[in-house]
mmCIF entry with sequence, helices, sheets and N, C-alpha, C, O atoms, coordinates in Angstrom:
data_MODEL
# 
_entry.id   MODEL 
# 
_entity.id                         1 
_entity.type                       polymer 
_entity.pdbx_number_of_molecules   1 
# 
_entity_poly.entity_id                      1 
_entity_poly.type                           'polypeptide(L)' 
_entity_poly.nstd_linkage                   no 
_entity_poly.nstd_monomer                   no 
_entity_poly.pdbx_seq_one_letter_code       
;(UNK)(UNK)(UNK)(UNK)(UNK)(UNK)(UNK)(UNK)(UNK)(UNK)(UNK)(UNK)(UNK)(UNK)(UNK)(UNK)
(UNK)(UNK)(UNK)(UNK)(UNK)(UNK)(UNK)(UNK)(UNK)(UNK)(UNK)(UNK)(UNK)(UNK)(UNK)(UNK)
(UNK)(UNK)(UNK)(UNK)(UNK)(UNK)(UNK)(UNK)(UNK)(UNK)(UNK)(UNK)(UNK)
;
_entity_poly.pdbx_seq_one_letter_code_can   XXXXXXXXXXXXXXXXXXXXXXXXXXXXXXXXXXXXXXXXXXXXX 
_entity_poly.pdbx_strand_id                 A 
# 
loop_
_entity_poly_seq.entity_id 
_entity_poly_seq.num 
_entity_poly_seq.mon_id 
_entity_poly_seq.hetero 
1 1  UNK n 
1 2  UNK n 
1 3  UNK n 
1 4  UNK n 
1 5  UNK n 
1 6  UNK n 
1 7  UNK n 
1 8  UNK n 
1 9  UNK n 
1 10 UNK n 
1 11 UNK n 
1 12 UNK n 
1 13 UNK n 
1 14 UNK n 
1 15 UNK n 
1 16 UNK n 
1 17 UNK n 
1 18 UNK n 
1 19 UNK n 
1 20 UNK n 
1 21 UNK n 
1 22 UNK n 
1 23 UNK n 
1 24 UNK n 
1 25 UNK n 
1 26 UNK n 
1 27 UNK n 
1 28 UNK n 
1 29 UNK n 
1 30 UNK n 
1 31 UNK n 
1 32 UNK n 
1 33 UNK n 
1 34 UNK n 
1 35 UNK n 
1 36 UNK n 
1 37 UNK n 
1 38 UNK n 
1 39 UNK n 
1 40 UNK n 
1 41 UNK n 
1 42 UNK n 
1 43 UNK n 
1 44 UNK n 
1 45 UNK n 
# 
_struct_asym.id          A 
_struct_asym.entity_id   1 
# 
loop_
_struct_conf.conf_type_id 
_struct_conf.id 
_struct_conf.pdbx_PDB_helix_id 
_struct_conf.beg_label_comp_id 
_struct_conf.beg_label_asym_id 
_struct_conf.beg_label_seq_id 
_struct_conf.pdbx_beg_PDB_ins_code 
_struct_conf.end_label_comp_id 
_struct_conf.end_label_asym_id 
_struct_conf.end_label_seq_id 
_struct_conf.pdbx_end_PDB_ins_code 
_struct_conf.beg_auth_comp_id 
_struct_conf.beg_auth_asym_id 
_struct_conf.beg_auth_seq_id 
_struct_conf.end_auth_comp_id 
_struct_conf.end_auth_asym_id 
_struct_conf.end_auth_seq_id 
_struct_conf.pdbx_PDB_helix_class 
_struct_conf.details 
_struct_conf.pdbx_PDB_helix_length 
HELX_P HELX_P1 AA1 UNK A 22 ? UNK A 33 ? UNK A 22 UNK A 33 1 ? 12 
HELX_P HELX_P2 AA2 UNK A 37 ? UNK A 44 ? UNK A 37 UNK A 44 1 ? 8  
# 
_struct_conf_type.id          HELX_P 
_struct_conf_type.criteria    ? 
_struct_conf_type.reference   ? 
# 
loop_
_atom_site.group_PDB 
_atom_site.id 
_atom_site.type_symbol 
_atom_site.label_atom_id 
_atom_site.label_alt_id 
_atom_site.label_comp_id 
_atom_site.label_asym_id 
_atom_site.label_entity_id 
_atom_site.label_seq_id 
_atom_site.pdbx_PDB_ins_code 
_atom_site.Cartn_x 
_atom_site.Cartn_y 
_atom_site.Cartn_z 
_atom_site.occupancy 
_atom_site.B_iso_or_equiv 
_atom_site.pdbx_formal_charge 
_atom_site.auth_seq_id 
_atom_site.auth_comp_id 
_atom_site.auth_asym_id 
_atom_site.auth_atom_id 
_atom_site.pdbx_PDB_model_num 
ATOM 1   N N  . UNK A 1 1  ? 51.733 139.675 100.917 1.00 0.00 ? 1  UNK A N  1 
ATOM 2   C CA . UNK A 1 1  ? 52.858 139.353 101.776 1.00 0.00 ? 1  UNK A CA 1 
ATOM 3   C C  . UNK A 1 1  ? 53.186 140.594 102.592 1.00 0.00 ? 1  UNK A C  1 
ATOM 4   O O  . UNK A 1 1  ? 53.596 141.545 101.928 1.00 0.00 ? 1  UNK A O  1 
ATOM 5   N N  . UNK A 1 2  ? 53.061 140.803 104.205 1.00 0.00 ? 2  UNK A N  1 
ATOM 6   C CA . UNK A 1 2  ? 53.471 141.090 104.630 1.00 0.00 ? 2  UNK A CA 1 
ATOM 7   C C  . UNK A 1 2  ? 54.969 141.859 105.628 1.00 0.00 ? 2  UNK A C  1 
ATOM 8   O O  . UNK A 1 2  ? 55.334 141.410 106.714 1.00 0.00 ? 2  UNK A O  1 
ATOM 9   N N  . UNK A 1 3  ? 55.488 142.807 105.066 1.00 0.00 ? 3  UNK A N  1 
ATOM 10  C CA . UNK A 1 3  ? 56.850 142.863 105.194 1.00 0.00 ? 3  UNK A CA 1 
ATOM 11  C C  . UNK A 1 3  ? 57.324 143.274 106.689 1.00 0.00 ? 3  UNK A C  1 
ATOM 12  O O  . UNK A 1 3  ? 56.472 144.014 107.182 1.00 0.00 ? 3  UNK A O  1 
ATOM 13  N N  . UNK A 1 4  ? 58.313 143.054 107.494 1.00 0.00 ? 4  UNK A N  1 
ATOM 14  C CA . UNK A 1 4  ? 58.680 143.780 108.460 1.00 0.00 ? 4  UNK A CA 1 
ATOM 15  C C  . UNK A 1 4  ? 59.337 145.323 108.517 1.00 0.00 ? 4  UNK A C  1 
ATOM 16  O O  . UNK A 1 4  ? 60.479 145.420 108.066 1.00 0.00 ? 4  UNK A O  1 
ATOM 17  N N  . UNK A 1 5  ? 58.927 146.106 108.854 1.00 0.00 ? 5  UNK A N  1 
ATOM 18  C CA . UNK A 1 5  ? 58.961 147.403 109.229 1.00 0.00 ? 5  UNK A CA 1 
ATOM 19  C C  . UNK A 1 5  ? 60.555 147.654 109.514 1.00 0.00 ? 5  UNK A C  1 
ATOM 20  O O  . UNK A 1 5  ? 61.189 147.437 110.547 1.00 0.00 ? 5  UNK A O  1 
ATOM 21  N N  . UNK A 1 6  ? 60.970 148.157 108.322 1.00 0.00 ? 6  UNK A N  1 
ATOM 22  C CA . UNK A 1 6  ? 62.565 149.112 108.760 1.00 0.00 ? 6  UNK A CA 1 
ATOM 23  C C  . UNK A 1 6  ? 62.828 149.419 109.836 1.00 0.00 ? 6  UNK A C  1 
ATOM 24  O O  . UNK A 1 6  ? 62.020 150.157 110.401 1.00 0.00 ? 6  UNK A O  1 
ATOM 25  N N  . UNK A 1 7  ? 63.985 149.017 110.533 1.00 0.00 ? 7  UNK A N  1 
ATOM 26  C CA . UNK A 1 7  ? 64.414 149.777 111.768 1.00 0.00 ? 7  UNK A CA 1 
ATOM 27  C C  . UNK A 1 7  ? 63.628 148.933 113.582 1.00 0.00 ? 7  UNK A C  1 
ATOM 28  O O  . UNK A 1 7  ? 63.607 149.213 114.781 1.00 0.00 ? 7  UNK A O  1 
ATOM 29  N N  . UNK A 1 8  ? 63.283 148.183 112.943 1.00 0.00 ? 8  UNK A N  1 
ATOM 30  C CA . UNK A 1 8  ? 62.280 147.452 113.914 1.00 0.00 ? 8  UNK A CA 1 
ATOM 31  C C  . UNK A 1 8  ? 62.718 145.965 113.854 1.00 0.00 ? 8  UNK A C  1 
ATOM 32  O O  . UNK A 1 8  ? 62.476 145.139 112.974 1.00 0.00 ? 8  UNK A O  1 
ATOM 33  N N  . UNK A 1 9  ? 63.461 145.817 115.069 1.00 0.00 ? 9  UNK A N  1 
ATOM 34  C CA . UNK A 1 9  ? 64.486 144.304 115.528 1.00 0.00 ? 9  UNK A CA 1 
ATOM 35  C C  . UNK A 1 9  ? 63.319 143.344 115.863 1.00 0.00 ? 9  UNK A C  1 
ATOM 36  O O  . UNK A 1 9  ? 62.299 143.664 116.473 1.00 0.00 ? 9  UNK A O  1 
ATOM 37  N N  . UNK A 1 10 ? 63.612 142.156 115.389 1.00 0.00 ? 10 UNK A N  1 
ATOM 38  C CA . UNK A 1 10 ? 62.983 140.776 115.691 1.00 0.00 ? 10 UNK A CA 1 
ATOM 39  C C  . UNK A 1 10 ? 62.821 140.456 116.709 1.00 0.00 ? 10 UNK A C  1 
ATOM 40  O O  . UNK A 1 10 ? 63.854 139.845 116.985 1.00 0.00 ? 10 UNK A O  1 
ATOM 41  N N  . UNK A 1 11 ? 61.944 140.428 117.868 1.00 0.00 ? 11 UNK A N  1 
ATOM 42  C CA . UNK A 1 11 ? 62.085 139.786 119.169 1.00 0.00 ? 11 UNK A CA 1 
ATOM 43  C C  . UNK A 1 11 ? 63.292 138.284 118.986 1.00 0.00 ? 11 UNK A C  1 
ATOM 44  O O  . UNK A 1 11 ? 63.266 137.572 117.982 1.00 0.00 ? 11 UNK A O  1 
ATOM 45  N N  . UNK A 1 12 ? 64.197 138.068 120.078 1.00 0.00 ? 12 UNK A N  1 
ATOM 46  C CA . UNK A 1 12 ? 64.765 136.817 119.564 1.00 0.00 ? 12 UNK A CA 1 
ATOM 47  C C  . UNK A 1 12 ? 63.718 135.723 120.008 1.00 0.00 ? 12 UNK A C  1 
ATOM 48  O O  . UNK A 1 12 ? 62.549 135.696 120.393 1.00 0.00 ? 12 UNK A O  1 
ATOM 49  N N  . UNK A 1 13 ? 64.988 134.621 119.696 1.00 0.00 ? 13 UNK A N  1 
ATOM 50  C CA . UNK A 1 13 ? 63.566 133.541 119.824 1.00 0.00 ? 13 UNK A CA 1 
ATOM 51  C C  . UNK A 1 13 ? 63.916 132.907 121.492 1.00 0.00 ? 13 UNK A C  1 
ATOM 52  O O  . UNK A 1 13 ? 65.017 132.572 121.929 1.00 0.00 ? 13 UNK A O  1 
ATOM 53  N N  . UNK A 1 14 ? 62.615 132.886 122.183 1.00 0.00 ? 14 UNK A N  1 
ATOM 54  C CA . UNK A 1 14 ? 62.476 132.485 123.431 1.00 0.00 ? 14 UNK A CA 1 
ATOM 55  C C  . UNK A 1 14 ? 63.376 130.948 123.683 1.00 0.00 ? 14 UNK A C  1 
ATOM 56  O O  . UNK A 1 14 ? 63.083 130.008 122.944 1.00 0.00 ? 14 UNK A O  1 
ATOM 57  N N  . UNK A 1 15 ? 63.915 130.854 124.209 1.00 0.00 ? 15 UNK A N  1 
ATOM 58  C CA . UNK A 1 15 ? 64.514 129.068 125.072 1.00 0.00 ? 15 UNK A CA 1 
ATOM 59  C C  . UNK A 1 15 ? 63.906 129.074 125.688 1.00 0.00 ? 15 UNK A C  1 
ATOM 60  O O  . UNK A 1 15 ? 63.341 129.992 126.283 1.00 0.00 ? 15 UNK A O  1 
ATOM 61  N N  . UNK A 1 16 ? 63.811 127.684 125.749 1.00 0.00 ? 16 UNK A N  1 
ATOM 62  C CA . UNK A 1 16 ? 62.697 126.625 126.944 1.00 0.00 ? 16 UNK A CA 1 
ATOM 63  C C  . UNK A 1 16 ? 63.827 125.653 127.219 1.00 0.00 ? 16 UNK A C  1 
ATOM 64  O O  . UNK A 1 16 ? 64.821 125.239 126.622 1.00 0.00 ? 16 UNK A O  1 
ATOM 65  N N  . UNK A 1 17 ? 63.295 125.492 128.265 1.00 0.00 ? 17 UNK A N  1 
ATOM 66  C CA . UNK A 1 17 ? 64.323 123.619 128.572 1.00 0.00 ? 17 UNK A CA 1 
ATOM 67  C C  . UNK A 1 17 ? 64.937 123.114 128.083 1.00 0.00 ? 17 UNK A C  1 
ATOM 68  O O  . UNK A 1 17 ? 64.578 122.533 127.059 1.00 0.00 ? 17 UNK A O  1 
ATOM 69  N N  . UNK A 1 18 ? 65.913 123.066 128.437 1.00 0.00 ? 18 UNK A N  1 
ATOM 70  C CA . UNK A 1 18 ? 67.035 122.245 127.279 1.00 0.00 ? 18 UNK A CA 1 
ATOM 71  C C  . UNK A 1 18 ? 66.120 120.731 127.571 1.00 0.00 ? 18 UNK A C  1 
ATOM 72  O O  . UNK A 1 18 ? 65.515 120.391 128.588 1.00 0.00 ? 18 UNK A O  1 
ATOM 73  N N  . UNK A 1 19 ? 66.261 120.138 126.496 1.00 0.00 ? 19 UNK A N  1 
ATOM 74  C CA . UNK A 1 19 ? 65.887 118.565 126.372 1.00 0.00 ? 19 UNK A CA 1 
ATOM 75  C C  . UNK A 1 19 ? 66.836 117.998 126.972 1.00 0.00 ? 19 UNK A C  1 
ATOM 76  O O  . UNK A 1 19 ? 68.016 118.336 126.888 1.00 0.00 ? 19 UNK A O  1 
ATOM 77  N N  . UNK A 1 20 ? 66.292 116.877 127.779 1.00 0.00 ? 20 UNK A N  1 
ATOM 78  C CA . UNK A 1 20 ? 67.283 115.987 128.514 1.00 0.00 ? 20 UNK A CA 1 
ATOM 79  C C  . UNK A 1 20 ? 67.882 115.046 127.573 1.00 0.00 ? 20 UNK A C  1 
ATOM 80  O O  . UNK A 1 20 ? 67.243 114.480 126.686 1.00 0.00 ? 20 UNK A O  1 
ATOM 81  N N  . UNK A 1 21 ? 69.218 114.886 127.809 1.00 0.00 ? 21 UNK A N  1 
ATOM 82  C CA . UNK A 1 21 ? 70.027 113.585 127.261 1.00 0.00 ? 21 UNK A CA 1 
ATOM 83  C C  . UNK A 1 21 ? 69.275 112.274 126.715 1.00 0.00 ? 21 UNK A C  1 
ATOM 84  O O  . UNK A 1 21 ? 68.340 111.716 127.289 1.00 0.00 ? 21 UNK A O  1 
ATOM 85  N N  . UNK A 1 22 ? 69.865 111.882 125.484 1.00 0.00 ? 22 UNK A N  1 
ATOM 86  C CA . UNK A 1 22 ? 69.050 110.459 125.596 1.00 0.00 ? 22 UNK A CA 1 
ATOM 87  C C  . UNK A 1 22 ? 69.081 109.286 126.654 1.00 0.00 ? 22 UNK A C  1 
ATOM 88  O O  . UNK A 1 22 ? 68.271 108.445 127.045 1.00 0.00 ? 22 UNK A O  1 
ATOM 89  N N  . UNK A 1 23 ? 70.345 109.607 126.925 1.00 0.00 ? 23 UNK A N  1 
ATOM 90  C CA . UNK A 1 23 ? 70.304 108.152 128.053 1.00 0.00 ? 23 UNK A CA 1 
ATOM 91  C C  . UNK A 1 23 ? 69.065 108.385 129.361 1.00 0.00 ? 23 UNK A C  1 
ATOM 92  O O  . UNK A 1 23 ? 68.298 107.562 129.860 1.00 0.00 ? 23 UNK A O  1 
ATOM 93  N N  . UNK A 1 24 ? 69.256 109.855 129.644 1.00 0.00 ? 24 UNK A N  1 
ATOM 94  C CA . UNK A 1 24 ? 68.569 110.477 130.619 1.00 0.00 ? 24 UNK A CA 1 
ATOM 95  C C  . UNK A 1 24 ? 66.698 110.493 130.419 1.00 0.00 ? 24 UNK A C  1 
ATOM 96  O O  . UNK A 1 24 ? 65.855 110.923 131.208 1.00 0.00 ? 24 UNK A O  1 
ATOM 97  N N  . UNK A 1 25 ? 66.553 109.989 129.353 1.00 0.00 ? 25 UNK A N  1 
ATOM 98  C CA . UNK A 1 25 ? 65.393 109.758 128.716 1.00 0.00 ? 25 UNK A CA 1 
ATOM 99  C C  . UNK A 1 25 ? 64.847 108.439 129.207 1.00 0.00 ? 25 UNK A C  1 
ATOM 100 O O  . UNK A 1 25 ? 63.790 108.180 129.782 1.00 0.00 ? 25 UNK A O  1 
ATOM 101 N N  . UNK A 1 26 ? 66.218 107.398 128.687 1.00 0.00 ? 26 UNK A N  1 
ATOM 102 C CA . UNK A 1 26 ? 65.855 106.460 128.421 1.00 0.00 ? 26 UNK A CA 1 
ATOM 103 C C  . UNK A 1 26 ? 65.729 105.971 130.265 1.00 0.00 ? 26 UNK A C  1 
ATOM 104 O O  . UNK A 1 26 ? 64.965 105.035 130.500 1.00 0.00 ? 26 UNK A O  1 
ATOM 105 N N  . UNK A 1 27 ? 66.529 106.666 131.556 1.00 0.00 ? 27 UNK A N  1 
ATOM 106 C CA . UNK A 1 27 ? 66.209 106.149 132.541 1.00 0.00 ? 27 UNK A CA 1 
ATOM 107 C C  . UNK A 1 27 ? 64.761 106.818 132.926 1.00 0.00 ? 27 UNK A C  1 
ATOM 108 O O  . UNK A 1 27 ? 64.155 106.171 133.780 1.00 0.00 ? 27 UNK A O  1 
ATOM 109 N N  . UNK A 1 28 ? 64.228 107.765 132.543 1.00 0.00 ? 28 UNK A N  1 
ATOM 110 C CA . UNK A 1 28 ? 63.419 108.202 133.114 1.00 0.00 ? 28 UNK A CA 1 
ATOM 111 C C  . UNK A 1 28 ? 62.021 107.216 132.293 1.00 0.00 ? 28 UNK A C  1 
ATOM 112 O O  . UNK A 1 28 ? 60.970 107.056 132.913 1.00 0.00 ? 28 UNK A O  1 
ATOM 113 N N  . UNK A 1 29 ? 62.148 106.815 131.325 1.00 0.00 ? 29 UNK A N  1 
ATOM 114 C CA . UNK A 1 29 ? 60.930 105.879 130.607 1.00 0.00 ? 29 UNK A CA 1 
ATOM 115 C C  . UNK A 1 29 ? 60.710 104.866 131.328 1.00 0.00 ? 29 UNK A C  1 
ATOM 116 O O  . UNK A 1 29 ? 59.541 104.612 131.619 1.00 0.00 ? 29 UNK A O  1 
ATOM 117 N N  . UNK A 1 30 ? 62.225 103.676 132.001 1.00 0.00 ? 30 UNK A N  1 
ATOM 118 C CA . UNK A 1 30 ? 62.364 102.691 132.776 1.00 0.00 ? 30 UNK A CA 1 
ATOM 119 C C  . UNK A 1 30 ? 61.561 103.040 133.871 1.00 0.00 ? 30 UNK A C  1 
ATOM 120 O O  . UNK A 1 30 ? 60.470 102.524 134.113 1.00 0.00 ? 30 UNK A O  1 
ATOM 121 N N  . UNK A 1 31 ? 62.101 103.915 134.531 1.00 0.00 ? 31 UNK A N  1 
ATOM 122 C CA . UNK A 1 31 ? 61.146 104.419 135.996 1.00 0.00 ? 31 UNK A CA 1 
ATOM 123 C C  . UNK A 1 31 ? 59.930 104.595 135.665 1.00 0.00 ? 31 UNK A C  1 
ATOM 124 O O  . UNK A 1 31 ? 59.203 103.720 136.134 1.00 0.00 ? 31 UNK A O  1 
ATOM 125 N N  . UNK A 1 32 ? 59.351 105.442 134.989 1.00 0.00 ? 32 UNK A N  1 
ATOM 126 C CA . UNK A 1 32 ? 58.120 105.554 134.933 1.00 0.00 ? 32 UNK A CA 1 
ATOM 127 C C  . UNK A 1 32 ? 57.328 104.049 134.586 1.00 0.00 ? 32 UNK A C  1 
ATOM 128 O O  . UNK A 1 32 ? 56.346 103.591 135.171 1.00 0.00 ? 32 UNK A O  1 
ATOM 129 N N  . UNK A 1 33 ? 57.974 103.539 133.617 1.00 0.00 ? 33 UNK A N  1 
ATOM 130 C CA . UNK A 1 33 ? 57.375 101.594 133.655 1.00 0.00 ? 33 UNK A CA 1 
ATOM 131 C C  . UNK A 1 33 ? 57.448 100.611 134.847 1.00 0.00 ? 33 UNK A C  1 
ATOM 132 O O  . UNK A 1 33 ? 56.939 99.498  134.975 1.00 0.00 ? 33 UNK A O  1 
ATOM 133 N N  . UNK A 1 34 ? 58.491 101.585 135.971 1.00 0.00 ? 34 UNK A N  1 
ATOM 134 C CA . UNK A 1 34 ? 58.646 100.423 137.166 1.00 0.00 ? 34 UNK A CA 1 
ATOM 135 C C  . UNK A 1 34 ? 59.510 99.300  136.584 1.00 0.00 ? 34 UNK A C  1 
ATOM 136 O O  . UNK A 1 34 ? 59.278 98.150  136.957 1.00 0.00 ? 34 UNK A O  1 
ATOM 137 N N  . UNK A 1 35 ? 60.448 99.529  135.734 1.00 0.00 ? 35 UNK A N  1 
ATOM 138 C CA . UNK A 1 35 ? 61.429 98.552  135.414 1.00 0.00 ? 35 UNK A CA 1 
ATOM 139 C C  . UNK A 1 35 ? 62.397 98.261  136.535 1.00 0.00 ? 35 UNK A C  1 
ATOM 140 O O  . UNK A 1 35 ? 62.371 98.950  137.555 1.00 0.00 ? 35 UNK A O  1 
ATOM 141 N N  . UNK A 1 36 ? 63.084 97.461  136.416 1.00 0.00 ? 36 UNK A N  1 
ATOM 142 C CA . UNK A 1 36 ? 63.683 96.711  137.604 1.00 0.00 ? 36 UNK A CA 1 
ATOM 143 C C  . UNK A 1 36 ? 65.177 97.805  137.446 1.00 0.00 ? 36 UNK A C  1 
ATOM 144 O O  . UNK A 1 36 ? 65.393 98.152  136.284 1.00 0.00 ? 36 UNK A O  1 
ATOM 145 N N  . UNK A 1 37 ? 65.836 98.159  138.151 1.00 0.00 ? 37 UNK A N  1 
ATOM 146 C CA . UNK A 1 37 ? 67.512 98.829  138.320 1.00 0.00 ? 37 UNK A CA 1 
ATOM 147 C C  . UNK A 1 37 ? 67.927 97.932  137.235 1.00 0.00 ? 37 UNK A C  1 
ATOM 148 O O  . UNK A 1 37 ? 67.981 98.375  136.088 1.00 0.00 ? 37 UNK A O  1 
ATOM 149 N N  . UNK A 1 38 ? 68.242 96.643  137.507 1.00 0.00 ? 38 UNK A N  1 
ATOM 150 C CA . UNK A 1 38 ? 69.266 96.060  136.450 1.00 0.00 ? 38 UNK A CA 1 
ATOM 151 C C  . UNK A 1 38 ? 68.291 96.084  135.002 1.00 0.00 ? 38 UNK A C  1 
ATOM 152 O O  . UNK A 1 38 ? 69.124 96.407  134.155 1.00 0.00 ? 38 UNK A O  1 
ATOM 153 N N  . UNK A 1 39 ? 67.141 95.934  134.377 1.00 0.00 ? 39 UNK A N  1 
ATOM 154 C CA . UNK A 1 39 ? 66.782 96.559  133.466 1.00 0.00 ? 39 UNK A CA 1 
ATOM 155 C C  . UNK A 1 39 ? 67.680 97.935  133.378 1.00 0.00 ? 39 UNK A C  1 
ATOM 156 O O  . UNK A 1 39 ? 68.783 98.048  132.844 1.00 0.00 ? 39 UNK A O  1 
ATOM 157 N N  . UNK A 1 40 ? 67.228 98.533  133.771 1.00 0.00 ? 40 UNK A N  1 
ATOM 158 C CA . UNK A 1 40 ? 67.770 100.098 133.703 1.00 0.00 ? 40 UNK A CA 1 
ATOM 159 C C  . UNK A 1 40 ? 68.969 99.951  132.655 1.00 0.00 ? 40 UNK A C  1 
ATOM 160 O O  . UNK A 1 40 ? 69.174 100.101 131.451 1.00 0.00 ? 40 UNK A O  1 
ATOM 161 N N  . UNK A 1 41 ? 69.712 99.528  133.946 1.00 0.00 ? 41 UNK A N  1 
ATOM 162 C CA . UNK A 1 41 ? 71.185 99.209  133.660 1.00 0.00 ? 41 UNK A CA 1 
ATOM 163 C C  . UNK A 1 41 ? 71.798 98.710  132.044 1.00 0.00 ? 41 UNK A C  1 
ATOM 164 O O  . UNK A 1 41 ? 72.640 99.076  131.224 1.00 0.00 ? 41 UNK A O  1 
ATOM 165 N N  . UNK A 1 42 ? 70.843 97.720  132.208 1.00 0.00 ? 42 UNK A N  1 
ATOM 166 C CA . UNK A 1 42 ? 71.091 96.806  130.434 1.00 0.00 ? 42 UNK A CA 1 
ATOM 167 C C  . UNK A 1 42 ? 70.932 98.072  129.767 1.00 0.00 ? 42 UNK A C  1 
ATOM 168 O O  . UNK A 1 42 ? 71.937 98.723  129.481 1.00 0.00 ? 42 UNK A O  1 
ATOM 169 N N  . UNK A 1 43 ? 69.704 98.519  129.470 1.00 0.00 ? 43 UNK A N  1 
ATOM 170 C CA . UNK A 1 43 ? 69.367 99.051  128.513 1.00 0.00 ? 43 UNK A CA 1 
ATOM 171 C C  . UNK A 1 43 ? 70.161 100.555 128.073 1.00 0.00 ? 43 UNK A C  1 
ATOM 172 O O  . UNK A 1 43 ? 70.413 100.914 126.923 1.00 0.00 ? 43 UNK A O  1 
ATOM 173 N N  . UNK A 1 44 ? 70.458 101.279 129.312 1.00 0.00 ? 44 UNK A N  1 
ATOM 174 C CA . UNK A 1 44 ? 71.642 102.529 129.276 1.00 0.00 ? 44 UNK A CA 1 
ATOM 175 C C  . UNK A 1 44 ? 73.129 101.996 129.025 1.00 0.00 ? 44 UNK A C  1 
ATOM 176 O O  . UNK A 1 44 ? 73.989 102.737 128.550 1.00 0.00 ? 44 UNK A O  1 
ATOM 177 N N  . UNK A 1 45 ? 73.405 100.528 129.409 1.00 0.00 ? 45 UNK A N  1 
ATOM 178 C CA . UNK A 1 45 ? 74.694 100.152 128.797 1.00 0.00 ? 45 UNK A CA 1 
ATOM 179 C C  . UNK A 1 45 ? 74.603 99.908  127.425 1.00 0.00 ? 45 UNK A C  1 
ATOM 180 O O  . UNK A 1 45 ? 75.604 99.585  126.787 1.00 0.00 ? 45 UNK A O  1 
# 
Protein backbone atom coordinates (compact mmCIF):
# COMPACT_ATOMS: atom_id res chain seq x y z
CA UNK A 1 0.00 0.00 0.00
CA UNK A 2 1.10 3.01 -1.12
CA UNK A 3 1.03 6.13 1.14
CA UNK A 4 0.82 9.87 0.25
CA UNK A 5 3.84 11.91 0.97
CA UNK A 6 3.65 14.43 4.10
CA UNK A 7 3.22 17.91 3.32
CA UNK A 8 2.09 17.24 -0.26
CA UNK A 9 -1.80 18.56 -0.97
CA UNK A 10 -4.20 16.46 -3.11
CA UNK A 11 -4.81 17.97 -6.46
CA UNK A 12 -8.71 18.80 -5.94
CA UNK A 13 -11.03 17.04 -7.88
CA UNK A 14 -11.61 18.50 -11.46
CA UNK A 15 -15.66 19.64 -12.38
CA UNK A 16 -17.03 18.94 -15.60
CA UNK A 17 -20.52 19.97 -16.65
CA UNK A 18 -22.96 20.22 -14.43
CA UNK A 19 -25.61 17.53 -15.62
CA UNK A 20 -28.64 18.94 -17.04
CA UNK A 21 -31.99 18.86 -15.14
CA UNK A 22 -34.20 15.95 -15.52
CA UNK A 23 -36.93 17.58 -17.18
CA UNK A 24 -34.19 19.17 -19.40
CA UNK A 25 -33.23 15.63 -20.27
CA UNK A 26 -36.33 14.49 -20.76
CA UNK A 27 -36.96 17.47 -23.57
CA UNK A 28 -33.86 16.91 -25.12
CA UNK A 29 -34.61 12.78 -25.61
CA UNK A 30 -38.19 14.00 -27.22
CA UNK A 31 -36.25 16.14 -29.76
CA UNK A 32 -33.77 13.96 -30.57
CA UNK A 33 -36.83 11.15 -31.33
CA UNK A 34 -38.63 13.96 -33.38
CA UNK A 35 -41.51 13.75 -30.94
CA UNK A 36 -44.30 15.98 -31.64
CA UNK A 37 -44.29 19.61 -29.09
CA UNK A 38 -47.47 18.37 -27.48
CA UNK A 39 -45.71 14.94 -26.77
CA UNK A 40 -43.08 17.01 -25.25
CA UNK A 41 -45.48 18.75 -23.33
CA UNK A 42 -47.40 15.55 -21.81
CA UNK A 43 -44.51 13.98 -20.85
CA UNK A 44 -42.57 17.19 -18.91
CA UNK A 45 -46.08 17.85 -17.35
Amino acid sequence: MSAQPLGKPLAPPVAGPAKPKLLDQVRQACRVRHYSIRTEEAYVH
